[in-house]
N, C-alpha and C positions, 0 to 999 in steps of 0.2 A: 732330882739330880743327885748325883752319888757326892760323898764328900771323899775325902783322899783319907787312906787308914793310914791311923798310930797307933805306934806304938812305943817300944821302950828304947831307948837309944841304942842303933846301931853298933857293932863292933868294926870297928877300922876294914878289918876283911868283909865282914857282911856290906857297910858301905861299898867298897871295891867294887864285889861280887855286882849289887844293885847297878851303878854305873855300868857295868861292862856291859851289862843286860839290856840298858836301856838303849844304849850306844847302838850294838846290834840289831835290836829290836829298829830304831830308827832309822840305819844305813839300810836294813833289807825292806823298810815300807819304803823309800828312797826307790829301790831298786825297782820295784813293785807299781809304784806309780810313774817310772818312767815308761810303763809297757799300756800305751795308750791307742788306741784308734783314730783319735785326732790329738795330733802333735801340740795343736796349740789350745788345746781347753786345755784351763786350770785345775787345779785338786778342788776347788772349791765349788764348779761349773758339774765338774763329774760329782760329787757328792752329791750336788741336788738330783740329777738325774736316776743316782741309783737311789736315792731313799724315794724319789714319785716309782721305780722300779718296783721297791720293795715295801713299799706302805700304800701306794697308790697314789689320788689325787689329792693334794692339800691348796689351802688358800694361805693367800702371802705369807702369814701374818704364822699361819704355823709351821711354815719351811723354816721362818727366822727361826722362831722359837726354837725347831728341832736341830737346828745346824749353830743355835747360837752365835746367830749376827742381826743386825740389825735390819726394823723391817726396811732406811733407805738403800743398805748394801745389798738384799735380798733381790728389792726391787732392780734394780742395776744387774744386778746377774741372773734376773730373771727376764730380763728384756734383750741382754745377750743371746741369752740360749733360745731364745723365742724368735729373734730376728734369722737365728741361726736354721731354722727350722725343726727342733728339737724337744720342743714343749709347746702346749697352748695354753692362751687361757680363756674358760668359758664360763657366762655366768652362771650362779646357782641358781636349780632351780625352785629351791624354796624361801630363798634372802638372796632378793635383786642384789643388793648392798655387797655380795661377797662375789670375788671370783675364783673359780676352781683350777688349781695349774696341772696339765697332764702329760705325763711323754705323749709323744708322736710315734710314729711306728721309725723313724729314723732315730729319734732320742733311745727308742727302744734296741734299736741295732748298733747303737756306739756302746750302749750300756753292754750288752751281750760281747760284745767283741772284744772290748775292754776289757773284760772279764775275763775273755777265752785267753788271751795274749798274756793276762796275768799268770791264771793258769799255767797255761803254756812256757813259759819261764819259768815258774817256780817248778814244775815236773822236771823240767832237762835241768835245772840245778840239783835237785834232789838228787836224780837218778846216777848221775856222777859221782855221788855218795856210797859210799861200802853202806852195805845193810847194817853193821852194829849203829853207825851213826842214823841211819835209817830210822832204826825202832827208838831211839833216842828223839829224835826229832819228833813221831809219833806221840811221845809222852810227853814229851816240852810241849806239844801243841795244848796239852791239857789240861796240863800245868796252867799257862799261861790265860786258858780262860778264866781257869779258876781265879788266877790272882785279878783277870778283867772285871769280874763279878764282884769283888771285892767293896 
């Protein structure tokens, strides 16, 4: 786990600047997450879906770990999305003892569409944009990993 960087105390403006950034940064994930394929999954529901997307199948105990919650709350939204039709679980087959959770090919279609609609939003915002803020935004995007990596 990463720990959060220090450094030397902020100046009054560099503070500002930080705040304004974060603000931002949180109104447009805000925005972002409202552009969903099912209205009433949670941010938290969709998370697991796209990290079994984007890591594959995990068993309980490491979806907590990687979402950092608990393995009873895990379990709880993992019997949601599962009632839902949207994930399984099957056992392992080399540790009876473990179960493996996996999208569905339907979990796989919210995750995809979700995605598109994200997309799809953030382009017709963008595009609405004069190109100087264009190529700006370009660099802020890379900026911004950089400081993710952190």
């Amino acid at each position: 786990m990463k720990t959060t960087a220090t450094a030397a105390p902020a100046t009054p403006e560099l503070a500002t600047e930080a705040s304004e950034l974060r603000i931002a940064t949180f109104r447009l994930a805000r925005r972002l997450r409202a552009q969903r394929a099912i209205d009433t999954m949670s941010d938290g529901q969709f998370a697991v879906l796209a990290t079994l997307k984007v890591h594959g199948p995990h068993t309980l105990g490491e979806l907590a770990e990687r979402e950092r919650v608990s393995a009873p709350s895990m379990n709880r939204t993992v019997n949601c999305l599962e009632e839902s039709g949207w994930l399984t679980r099957t056992p392992d087959e080399r540790d009876r003892r473990k179960v493996n959770i996996a999208l569905t090919g339907e979990g796989l279609d919210v995750v995809e569409e979700t995605v598109r609609r994200r997309d799809a939003w953030l382009e017709a915002a963008i595009t609405a944009l004069p190109d100087d803020k264009r190529a700006i935004l370009r660099e802020a995007a890379e900026i911004m990993r950089e400081v993710a990596a952190l």
